[in-house]
PAKESE-264903 format. One record per atom (N, C-alpha, C): x negated, z, y negated. Coordinates in steps of 0.05 Angstrom, whole numbers, plus 5000, padded with zeros to 4 digits. Layout:
XZY
...
//
This chain:
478048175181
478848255154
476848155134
478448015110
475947875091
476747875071
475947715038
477747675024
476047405013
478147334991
477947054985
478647144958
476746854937
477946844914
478746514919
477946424885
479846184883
480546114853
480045824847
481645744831
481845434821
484045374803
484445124797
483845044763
481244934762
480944824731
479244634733
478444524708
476444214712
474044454702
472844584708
469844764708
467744554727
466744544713
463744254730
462344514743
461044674735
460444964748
461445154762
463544964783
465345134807
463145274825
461345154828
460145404864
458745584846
457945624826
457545794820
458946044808
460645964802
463246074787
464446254806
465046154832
466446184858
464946404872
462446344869
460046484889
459546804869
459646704847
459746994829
462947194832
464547114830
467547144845
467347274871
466247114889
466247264918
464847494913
462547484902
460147694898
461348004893
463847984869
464848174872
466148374892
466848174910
468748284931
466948244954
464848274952
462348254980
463448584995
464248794992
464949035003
466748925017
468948735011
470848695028
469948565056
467148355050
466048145079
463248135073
461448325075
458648365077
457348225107
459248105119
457147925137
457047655142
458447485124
457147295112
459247135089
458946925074
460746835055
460046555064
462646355053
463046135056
464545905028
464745685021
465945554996
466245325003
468245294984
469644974981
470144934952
468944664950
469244514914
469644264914
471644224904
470743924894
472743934867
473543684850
473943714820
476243834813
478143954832
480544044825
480444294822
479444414854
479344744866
476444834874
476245044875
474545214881
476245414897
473745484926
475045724947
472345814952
472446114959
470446274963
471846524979
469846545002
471046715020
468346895024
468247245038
467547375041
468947495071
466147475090
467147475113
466247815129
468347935138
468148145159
468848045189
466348025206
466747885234
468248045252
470448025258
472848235268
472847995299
475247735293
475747585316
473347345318
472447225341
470847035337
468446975327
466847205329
464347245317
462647015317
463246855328
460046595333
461746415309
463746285315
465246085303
467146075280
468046365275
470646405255
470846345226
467646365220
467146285190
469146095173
468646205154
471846105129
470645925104
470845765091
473545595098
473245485126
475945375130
475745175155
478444995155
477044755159
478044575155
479944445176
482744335171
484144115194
482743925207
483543705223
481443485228
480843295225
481943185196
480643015184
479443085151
479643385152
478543535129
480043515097
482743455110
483843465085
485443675076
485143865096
486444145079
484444345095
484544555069
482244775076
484044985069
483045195086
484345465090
482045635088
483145935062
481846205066
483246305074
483046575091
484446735097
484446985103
485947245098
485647535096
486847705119
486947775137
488847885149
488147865189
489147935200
489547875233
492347775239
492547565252
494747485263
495147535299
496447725310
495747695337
498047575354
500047475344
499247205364
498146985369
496446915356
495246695352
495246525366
494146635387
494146545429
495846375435
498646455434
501546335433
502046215412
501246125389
501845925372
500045685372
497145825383
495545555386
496145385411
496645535435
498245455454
499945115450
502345205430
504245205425
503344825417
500744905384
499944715364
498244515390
497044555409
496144415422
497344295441
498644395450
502144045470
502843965449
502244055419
504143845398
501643565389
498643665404
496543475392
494943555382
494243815370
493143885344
490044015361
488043945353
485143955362
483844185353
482744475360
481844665355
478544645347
477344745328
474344795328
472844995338
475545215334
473845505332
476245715351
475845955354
478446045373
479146245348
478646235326
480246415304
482646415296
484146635286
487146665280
486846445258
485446385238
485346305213
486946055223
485145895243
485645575249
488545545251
488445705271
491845735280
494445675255
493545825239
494845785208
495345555198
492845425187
491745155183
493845045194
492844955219
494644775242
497444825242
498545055243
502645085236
501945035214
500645085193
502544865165
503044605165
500244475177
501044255183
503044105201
504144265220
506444215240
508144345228
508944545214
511544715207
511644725179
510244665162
510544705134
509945015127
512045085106
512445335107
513545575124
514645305143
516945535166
514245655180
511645585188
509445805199
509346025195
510046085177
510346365157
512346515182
514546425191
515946605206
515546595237
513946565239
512746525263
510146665269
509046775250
506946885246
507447195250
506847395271
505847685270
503247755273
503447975242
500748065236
500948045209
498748105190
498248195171
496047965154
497447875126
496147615122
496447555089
494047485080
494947385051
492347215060
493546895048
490846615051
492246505031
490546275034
490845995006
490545815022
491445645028
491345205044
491845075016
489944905009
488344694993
489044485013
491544295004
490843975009
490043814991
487543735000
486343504984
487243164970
488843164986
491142874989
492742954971
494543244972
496643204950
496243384922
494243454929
492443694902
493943854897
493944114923
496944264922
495044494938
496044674921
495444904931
498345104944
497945244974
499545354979
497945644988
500245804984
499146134990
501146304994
500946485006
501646605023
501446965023
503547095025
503347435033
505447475059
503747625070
505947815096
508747865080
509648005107
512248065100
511648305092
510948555092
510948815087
509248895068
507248775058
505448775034
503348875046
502048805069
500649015080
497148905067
496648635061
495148595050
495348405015
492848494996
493848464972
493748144966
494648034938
494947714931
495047764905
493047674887
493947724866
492747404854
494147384824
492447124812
493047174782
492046964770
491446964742
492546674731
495046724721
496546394706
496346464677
495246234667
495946184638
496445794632
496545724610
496645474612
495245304617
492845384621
490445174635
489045354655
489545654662
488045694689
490245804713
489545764733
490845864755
487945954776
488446244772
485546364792
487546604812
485946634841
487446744852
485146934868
485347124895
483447294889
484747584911
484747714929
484547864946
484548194924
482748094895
482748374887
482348294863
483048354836
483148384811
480248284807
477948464805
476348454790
474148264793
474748074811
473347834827
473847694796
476747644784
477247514757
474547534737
473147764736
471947824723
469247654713
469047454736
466547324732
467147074728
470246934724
470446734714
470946704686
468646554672
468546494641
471146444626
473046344639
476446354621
477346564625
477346724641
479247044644
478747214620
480547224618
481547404588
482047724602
480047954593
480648154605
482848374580
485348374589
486948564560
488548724578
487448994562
490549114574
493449074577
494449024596
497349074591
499149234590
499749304565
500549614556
502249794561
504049614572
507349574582
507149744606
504549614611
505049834641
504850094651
503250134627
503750464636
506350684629
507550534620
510850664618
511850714647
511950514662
513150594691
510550734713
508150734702
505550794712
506651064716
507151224692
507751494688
510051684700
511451434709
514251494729
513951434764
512151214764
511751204792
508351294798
507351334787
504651384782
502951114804
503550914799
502050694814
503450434793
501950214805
502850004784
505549834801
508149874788
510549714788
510949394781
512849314810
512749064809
510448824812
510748624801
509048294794
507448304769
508148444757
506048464737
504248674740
501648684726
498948874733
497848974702
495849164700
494849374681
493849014667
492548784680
492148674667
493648384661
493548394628
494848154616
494647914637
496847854635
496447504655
495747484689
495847754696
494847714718
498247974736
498147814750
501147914772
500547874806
502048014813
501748054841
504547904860
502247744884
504447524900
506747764912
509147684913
510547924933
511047944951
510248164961
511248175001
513147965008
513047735026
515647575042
515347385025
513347295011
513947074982
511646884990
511746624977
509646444983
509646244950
507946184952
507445944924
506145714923
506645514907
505345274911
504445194883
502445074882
501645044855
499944744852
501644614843
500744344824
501544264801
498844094793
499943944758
500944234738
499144314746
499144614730
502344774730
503544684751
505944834748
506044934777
507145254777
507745434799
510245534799
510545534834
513345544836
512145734867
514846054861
513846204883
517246274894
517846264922
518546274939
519046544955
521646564965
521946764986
522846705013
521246795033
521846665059
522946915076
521647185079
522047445084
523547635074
526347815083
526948015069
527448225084
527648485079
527748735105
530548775098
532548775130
534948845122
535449095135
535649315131
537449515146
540149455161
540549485183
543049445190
543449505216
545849775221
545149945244
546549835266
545449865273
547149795309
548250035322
550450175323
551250345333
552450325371
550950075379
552350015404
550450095429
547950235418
546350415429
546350685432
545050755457
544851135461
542451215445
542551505432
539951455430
537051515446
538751525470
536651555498
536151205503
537050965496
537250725493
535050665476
535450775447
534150715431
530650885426
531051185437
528351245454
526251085464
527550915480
525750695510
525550545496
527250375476
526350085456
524150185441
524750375424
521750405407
519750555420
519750605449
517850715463
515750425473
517050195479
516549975487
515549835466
516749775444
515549655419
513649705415
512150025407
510650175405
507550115420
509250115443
506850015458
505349765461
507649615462
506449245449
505449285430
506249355405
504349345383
501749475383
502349725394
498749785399
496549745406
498149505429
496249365442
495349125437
496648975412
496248795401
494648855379
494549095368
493149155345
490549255363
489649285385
487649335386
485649125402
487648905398
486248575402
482748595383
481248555395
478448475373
476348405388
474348405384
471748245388
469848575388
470448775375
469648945352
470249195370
469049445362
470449785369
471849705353
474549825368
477150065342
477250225345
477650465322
478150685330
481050785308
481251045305
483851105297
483451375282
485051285247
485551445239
486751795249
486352025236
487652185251
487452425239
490652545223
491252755209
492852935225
494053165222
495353295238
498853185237
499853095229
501252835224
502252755253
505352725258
505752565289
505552275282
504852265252
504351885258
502351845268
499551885257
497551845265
496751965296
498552185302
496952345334
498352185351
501251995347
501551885370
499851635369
499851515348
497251305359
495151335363
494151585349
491451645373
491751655395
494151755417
494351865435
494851655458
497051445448
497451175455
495450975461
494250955448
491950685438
489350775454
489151065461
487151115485
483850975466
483051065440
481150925425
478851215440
476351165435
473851245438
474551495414
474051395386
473651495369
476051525351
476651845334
477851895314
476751945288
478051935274
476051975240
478652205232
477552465214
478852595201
477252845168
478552755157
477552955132
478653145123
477753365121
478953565103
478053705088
477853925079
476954135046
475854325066
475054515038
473154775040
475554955045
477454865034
481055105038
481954985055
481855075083
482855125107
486055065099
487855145079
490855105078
490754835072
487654575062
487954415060
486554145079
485954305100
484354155121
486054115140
485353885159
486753845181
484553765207
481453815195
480153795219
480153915242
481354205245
480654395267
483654275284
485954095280
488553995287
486853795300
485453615281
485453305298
482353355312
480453555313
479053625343
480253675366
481953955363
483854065383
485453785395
486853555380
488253355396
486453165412
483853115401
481552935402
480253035434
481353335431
479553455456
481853435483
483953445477
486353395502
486453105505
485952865492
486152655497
483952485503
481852655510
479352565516
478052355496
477852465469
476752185445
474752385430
472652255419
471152365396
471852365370
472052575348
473052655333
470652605314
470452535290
468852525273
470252545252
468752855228
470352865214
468052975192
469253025164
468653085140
469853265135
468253385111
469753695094
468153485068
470453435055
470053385029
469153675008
467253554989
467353804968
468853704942
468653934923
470253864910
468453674896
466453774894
464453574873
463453234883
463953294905
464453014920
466552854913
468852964907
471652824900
472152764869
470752944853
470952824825
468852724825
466652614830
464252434827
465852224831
466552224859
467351924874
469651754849
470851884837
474151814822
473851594804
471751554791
470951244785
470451044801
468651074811
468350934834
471150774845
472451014856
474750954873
476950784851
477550804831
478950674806
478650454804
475350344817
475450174806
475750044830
473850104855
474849934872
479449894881
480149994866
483649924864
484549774857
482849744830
483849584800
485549564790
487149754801
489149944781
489250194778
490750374766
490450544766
492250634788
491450904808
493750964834
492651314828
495451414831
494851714819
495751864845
495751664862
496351944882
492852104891
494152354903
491352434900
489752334935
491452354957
490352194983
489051994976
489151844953
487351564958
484251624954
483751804947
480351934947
479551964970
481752184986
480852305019
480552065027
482351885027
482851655048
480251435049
479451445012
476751285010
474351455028
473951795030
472551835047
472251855080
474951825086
475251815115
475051565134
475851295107
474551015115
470850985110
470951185099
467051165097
466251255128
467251505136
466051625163
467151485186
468851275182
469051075198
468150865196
467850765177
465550485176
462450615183
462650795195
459750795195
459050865229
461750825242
462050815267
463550595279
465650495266
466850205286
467250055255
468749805264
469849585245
472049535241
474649665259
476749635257
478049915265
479750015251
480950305257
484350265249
485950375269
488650395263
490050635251
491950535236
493750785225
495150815217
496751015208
499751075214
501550985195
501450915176
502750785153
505250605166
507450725150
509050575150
511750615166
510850865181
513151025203
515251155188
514951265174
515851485157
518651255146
517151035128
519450855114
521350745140
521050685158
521950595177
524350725198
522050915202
524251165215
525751395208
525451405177
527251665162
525051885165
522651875157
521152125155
520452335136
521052225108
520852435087
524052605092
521552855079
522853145078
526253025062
525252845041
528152785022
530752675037
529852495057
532752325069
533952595084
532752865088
534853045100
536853205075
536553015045
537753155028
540953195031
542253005030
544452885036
545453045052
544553155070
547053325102
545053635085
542753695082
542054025079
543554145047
545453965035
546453965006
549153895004
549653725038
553253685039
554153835019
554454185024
556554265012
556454204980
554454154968
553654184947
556253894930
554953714951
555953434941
559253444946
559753614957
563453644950
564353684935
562853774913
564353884886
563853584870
566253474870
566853234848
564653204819
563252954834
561552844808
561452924782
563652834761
564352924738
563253144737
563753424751
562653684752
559953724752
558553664767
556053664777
554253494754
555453404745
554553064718
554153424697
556153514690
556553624674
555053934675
554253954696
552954254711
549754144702
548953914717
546553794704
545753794676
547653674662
547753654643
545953834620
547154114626
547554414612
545454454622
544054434651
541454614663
538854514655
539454194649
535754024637
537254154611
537954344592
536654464569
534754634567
535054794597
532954904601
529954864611
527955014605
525654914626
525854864653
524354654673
524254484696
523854734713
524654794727
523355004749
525054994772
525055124796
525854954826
529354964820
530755164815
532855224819
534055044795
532855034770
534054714747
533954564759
531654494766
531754174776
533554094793
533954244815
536754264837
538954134825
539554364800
541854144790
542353964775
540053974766
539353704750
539453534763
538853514794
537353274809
540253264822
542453314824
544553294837
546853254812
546453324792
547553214773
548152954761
546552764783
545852494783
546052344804
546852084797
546651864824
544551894840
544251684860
541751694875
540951504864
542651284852
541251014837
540251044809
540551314805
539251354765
537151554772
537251714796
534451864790
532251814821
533251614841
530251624859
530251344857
527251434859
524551144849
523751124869
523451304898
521151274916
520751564924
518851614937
517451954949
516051984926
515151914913
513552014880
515051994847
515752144833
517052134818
515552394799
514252254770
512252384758
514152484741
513552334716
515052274690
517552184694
520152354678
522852224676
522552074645
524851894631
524351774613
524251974589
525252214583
525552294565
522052454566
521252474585
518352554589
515952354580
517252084582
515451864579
514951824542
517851874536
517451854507
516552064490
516652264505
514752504492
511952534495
510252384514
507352424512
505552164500
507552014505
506951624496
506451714456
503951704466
503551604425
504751344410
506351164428
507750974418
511050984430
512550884411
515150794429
515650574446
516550674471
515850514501
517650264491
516750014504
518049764502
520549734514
520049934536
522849974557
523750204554
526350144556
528350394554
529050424582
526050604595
526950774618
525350544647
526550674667
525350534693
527050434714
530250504705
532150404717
532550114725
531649924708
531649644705
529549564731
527949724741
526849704754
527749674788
528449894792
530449934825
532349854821
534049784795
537149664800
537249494817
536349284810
536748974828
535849134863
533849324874
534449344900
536749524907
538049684891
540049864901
543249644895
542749444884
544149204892
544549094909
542349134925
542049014950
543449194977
542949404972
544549594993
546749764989
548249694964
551049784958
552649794982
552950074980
555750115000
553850225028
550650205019
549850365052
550250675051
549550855063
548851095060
546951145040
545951385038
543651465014
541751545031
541151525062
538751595072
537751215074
539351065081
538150725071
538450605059
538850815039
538450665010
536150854993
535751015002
531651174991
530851035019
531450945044
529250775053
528650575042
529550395030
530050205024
528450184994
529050344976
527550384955
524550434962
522950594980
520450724992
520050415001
521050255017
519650075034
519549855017
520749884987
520649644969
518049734944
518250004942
517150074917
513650264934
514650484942
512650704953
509750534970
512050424990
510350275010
507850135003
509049904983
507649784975
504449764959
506049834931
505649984913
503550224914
503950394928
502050594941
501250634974
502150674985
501150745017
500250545023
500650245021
498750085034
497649965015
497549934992
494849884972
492450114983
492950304977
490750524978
490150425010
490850455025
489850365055
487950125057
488149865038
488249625034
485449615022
484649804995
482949794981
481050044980
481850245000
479950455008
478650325030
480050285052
478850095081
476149985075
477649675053
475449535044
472749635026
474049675009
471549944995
468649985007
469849995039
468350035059
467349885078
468249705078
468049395094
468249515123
471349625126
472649725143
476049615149
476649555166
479149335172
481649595186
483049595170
485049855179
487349585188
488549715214
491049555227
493149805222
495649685234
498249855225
500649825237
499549925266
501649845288
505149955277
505250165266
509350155258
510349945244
508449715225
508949445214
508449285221
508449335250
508848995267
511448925260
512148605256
514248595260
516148655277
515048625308
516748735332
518249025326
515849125314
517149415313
518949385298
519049305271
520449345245
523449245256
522848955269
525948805271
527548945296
526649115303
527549275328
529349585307
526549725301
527850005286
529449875261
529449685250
531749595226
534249695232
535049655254
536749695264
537850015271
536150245281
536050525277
538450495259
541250705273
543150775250
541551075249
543651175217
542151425211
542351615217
544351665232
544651885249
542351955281
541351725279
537851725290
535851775289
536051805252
534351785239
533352095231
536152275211
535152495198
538452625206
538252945202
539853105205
538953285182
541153525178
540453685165
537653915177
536953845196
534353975205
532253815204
532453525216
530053485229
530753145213
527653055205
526952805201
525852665220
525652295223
525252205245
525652205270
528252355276
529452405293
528852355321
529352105327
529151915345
526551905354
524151805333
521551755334
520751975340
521652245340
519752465347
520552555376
523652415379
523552455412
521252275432
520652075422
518651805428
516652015435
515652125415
513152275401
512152525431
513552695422
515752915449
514452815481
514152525490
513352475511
510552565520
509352545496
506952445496
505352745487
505752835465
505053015445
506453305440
505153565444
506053725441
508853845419
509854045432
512454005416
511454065378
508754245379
509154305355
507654065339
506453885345
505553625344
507853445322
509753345358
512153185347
514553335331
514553555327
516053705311
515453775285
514053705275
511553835263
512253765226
513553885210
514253735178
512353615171
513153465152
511853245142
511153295114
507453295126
505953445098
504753225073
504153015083
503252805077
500452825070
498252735062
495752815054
495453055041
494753295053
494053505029
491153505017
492353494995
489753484970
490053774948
486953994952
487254104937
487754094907
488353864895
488453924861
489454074844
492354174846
493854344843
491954684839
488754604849
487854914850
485254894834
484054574842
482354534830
482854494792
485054374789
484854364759
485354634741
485654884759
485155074740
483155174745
480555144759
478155214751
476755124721
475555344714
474255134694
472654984685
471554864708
469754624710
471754384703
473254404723
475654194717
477454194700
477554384692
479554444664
477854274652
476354384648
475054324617
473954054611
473253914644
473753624639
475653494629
477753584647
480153334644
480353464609
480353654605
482153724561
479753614554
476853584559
474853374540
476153074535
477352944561
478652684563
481552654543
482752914552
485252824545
484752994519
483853104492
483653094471
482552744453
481852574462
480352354467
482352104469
484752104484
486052064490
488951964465
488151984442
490651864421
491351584426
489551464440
490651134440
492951084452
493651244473
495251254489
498051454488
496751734481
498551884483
498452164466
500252234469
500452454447
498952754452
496652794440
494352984460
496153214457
496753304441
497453564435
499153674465
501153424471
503153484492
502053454520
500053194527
498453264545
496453574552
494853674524
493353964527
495554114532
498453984523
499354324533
500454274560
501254044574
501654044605
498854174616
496854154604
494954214621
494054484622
493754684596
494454854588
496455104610
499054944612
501355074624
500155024649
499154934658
498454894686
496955094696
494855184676
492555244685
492755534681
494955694662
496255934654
498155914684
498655744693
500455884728
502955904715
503455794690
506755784678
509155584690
507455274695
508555104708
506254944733
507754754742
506354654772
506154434754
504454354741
504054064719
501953914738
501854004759
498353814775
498753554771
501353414783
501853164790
502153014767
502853204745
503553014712
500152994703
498753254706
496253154697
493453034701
494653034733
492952824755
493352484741
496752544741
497152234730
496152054710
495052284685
494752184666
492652164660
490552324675
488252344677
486752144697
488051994706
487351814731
487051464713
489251534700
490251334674
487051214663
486851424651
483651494636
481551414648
481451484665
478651514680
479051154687
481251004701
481450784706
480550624681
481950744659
480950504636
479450504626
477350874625
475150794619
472750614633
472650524661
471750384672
472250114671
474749994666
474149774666
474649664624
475249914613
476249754586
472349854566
472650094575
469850234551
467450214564
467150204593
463650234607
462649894601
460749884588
458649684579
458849514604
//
């Protein structure tokens, strides 16, 4: 695991330019860095020694040195593709995944890309045709971002690497916090900053003569196979499961394994047979899960190493953590998660975890909406349009929202498992009038894509396009590194994915039980209250902490402060109402407050 920057301009002062660039992102590869220049490009890599410790060093070149490769990620089959590149002729230097890369582009072009399992964002520089090509996984599991304007093209593993190149223009882009406030993470190819966008999961790009052209090679299709038992489909993803684990725990390196009370994470602890677990929790026991992941740590014969976060530990860290993102991400797990990759980097180099089961196998509490609401959804649309209608006049509280939230398509009101701000909310706290009318424009084009499925794969489908991304594995991506810690993610092997794609939904969720299928898997292995177990997702005290008044009285110092953006009066009184126990405002004022704290770091700190 490493990262790379990069870029294309006539700068006579490339290694240094490059080497200040990497410098930023030294957390990501603190054990050694490597460059390539000559008058076109600049590459700069930062190395974490995971595969190939004597030899793997980056760049690395083909064999007559005319194309150079950085690269981010683990590829594990490598074995079998270098295999493959060598009866075709192709001469090895080093036994690293990286080469392997190199070498299929040059035999396959871009078709390498589908041939490749594992987790990957690089750049290949040919020198011959002054062509830059690059590259993201299929699942987004690692980041790509770059910087186009009409004379620069800079590229870069993490935002703020830009920062040290003398043309980067640092501006807000304002636009974004309109859907910021609805999904509370940053939406889509564009980013918080001007000019700078993000490559997309399954996508690839090429860049010459100052013109870029980006590509889709990867797309996730749902599509059930009903010609299976689900005692059939049990043994497939019992088998997948196990290939992938064992491929993810390919290294040179210790792995060890994330581990919450969660059946994602306890069956791969349980599976993967690792030495060591990492787990964090609070001073509020209703918000810990250490005394769960000892108790499992102690039946499966592994060491448990864990944290009790304080509170004052967690708002210290929140700049910090902001910035290592470089965007703003309002969920509140991405703090724990930055401390639980700390108490693991300080014991192995590579740790696995559970990300990514949930989108896959039907695990949010929501996909059991649909069958626990049947009766609800019998009463003809029009009605229910019109029942909604009448109930948002009133204040938000569990039993409104109900019908508010059913008063509506599934394609006008879900965004994903996080849903902050609705639009009529956005235009009430926004000190300006939003550019966009709303966030619909947003998921349309994917609920295009799955017209005519059910509504439990079509919120998968939305989560594995928007949630996933976007949040659960950024925060994995940029807490890990943070730490110069390499997180793998055995449910996003491909094997797995192109296998459960297939999962019809009646496998999936019932009006009782989520993950259906996967928790029978689970069931073999893991106690029943384990694999049975709802789905809590990171618990984070905030909800208790922001009505103390330490914390009160921070966040209303900020958000009085706060006119550039938004309308204080309406923010003090979300916060206000929160803190009076009138309304549950945590998640609106976490959001907005996360906002802040992000921009004061990179827009107002000197």
């Amino acid at each position: 695991m490493c990262g790379f920057v990069g870029f294309v301009d006539k700068e006579k002062n490339k290694k240094k330019i490059v080497k200040d660039m990497a410098d930023l992102i030294k957390h990501r590869g603190p054990d050694s860095d490597g460059y390539f220049c000559d008058s076109e490009v600049a590459l700069g890599f930062r190395r974490l020694s995971i595969i190939d410790l004597d030899t793997g060093s980056q760049p690395i070149y083909n064999e007559d040195n005319t194309k150079v490769i950085v690269f981010n990620g683990e590829i594990y089959n490598y074995q079998e593709i270098k295999e493959e590149l060598i009866a075709k002729g192709h001469t090895f230097k080093t036994n690293a995944d990286t080469e392997v890369i190199l070498h299929g582009y040059e035999e396959y072009n871009e078709e390498i890309l589908l041939k490749l399992r594992g987790m990957f964002a690089f750049v290949i520089y040919d020198t011959n045709l002054k062509e830059v090509f690059a590259a993201r996984d299929f699942y987004g599991i690692k980041p790509f971002y770059y910087y186009l304007t009409t004379d620069e093209f800079l590229f870069s593993s993490e935002i703020k690497s830009f920062l040290a190149h003398p043309n980067f223009k640092k501006e807000l882009n304002k636009e974004m916090l309109e859907s910021y406030l609805t999904f509370q993470y940053s939406v889509g190819e564009e980013t918080f900053f001007k000019n700078v966008y993000k490559l997309r999961p399954g996508h690839y790009l090429k860049y010459k003569d100052q013109k870029l052209e980006i590509s889709k090679y990867y797309e996730l299709e749902l599509e059930a196979d009903d010609s299976k038992t689900l005692e059939e489909w049990e043994k497939g993803i019992r088998e997948h499961l196990d290939d992938s684990i064992k491929a993810h725990k390919v290294s040179d390196v210790e792995v060890g394994s994330f581990l919450s009370s969660g059946v994602d994470s306890s069956l791969i602890a349980t599976l993967s047979n690792v030495d060591k677990t990492f787990t964090v929790g609070f001073e509020n026991k209703n918000y810990s899960e250490i005394d769960y992941a000892k108790d499992l740590s102690g039946k499966i014969n592994t060491k448990n190493i864990s944290k009790v976060i304080t509170k004052e530990e967690y708002f210290d860290s929140i700049s910090d953590i902001m910035y290592y993102m470089d965007e703003p991400l309002a969920d509140p797990s991405c703090i724990a998660l930055y401390f639980v990759a700390n108490i693991a980097s300080q014991n192995v180099k590579v740790s696995l975890s559970g990300e990514g089961a949930d989108e896959i196998f039907g695990g949010y509490n929501i996909y059991s909406e649909p069958y626990t609401w049947s009766w609800y959804y019998k009463i003809p649309y029009p009605i229910r349009k019109l029942i909604g209608s009448c109930a948002s006049i009133f204040k938000h509280k569990r039993g409104i929202n109900f019908l508010i939230r059913r008063g509506q398509k599934l394609e006008d009101r879900y965004v994903g498992n996080a849903f902050i701000f609705n639009n009529k909310e956005v235009k009430k706290i926004l000190a300006y009038k939003p550019i966009k009318n709303g966030y619909q424009h947003l998921t349309k084009p994917y609920y295009e894509k799955v017209k005519g499925k059910d509504d439990v794969i079509k919120m998968q489908y939305i989560d594995f396009n928007f949630w996933l991304i976007g949040d659960i594995l950024l925060k994995a991506d940029k807490m890990s590194m943070a730490n110069s810690l390499e997180v793998r993610v055995p449910y996003l092997d491909r094997i797995v994915i192109d296998y459960a794609r297939h999962l019809p939904t009646k496998y999936k969720v019932d009006k009782n039980t989520t993950k259906k299928c996967f928790r029978k898997v689970a069931n073999e292995v893991l106690d029943d209250k384990v694999s049975n177990k709802k789905k809590l997702g990171f618990p984070v005290p905030i909800r208790n902490w922001i009505k103390e008044d330490d914390i009160y009285n921070k966040i209303k110092t900020r958000f009085l402060d706060a006119s550039e953006f938004f309308n204080t009066n309406e923010i003090v009184k979300l916060l206000d109402d929160h803190k009076n126990s009138k309304y549950d405002n945590s998640r609106k004022v976490w959001t907005i407050y996360i906002f802040l704290v992000w921009y004061d770091r990179y827009f107002n700190e000197a």
